[in-house]
N, C-alpha and C positions, 0 to 999 in steps of 0.2 A: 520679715524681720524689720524693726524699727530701731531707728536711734533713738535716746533719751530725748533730742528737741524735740523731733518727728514723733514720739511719743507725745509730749507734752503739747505739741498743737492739736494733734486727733483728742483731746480730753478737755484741750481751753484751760490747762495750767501751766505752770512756768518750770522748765527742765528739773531746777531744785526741788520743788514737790517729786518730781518721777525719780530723783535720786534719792528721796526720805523713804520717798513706800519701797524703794529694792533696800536701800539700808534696811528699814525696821523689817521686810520678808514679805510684806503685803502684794508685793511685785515680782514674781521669778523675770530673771534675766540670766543672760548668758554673758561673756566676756571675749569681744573678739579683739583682740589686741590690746590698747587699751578702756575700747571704749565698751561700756554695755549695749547689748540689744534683746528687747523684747520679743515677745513673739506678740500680734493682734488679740489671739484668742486671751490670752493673759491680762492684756490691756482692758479689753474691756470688761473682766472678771475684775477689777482692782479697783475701774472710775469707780466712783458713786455717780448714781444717780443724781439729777440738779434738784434740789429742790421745790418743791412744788410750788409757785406764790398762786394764791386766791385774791383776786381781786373783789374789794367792796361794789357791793352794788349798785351804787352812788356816783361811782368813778367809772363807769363802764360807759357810759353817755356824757356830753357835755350838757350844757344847760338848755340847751334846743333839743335835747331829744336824739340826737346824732351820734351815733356808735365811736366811738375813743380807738384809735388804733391797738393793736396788739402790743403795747409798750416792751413789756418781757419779752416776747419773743422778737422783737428788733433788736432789744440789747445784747441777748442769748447773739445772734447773729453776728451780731458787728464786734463781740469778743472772742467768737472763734474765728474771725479775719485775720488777727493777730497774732 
């Protein structure tokens, strides 16, 4: 079982999104006192999926030839930090 934050960081959104999807139903949660908790399996029935970026193929090397870091998946990274 998870809290709304604790929800909301396992997805990389911010607690008020996991409180719209249980408001609008997109989310079953339960009510323990006052606070809600998810179950996992629910959780990740509800994320979306991230969307896919394709990168051009222009932008995958610099101008020597030299492979471009994984940009997206750094950013993807360092926003589920938070």
């Amino acid at each position: 079982m998870l809290t709304v934050p604790q929800a909301a960081r396992r997805v990389g959104r911010k607690p008020e999104t996991i409180r719209r999807w249980i408001r609008e139903g997109r989310l079953r949660a339960s009510k323990v006192g006052t606070q809600h908790v998810i179950e996992e399996r629910d959780l990740e029935g509800a994320a979306p999926e991230p969307w896919p970026v394709e990168i051009p193929e222009r932008w995958r090397t610099d101008d020597e030839d030299s492979p471009q870091p994984d940009w997206v998946g750094i950013v993807r990274r360092q926003r589920q930090g938070h």
